[in-house]
N, C-alpha and C positions, 0 to 999 in steps of 0.2 A: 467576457471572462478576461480576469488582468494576468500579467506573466508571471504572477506569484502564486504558490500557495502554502497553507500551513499544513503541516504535517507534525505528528508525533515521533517522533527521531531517538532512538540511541549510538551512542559513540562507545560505548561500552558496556560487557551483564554486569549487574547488579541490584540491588534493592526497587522500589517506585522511584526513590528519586531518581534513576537515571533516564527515567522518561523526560522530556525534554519537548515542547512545542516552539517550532522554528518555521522562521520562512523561509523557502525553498522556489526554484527559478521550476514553472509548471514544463513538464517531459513535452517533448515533441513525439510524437506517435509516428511512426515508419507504417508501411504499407504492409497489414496481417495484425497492424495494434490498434488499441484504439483511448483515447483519452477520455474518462470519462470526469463529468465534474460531481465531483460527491456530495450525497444530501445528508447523508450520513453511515456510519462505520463502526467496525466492532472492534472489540480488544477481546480476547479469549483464552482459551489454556496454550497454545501453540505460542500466543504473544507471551506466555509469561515465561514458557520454556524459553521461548527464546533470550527473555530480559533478562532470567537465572543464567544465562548461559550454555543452557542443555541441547543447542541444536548448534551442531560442530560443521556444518555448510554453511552456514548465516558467517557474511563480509558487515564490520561493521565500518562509517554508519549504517544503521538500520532505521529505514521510514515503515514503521507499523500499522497492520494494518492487511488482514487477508480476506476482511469480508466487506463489501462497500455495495450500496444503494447508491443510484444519480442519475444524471440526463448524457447522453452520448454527447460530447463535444466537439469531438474529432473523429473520424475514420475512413484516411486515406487510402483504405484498403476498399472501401465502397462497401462491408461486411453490415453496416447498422449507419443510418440515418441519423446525423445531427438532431436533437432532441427526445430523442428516443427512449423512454425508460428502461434501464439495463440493471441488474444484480450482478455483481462480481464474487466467488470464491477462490479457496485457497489456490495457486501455481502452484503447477504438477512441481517444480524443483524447491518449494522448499518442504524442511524436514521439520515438524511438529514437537521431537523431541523424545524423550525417555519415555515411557506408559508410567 
């Protein structure tokens, strides 16, 4: 695994185009996190709340992205095994947006 990865990133809500694929320096995981390397990921109605603007917690930039497939990378917490298949969903802290 390299020190980079790509992510889908906004700087600010607005229309698709503010979606944005960028490289980014990969998170170090602290001990209770865990890094996982993604095989793949969703974009959904929360990501578009968000892109429109309608979730008033969200700091931007914003790396999207609250549902993810992959192999455990890292976990310094000892919680899951390096290689390990894992599914990720939404964090409890973000807000979804308007119904």
């Amino acid at each position: 695994m390299t020190n980079m990865m790509r992510a889908v990133v906004i700087h600010a809500p607005g229309g698709p185009d503010v979606l944005k694929i960028e490289n980014r320096a990969v998170p170090v995981p602290q001990a209770g996190q865990v890094l996982i390397q993604v095989k793949a990921f969703g974009l959904n109605r929360s990501e578009i709340f968000t892109r429109r603007g309608h979730s008033p917690n969200v700091v931007f930039p914003r790396v999207l992205s609250i549902e993810a497939v992959g192999v455990v990378a890292s976990a310094p917490g000892g919680e899951f095994v390096p290689g390990e298949q894992v599914a990720a969903v939404m964090e409890a802290s973000s807000s979804p947006g308007p119904e």
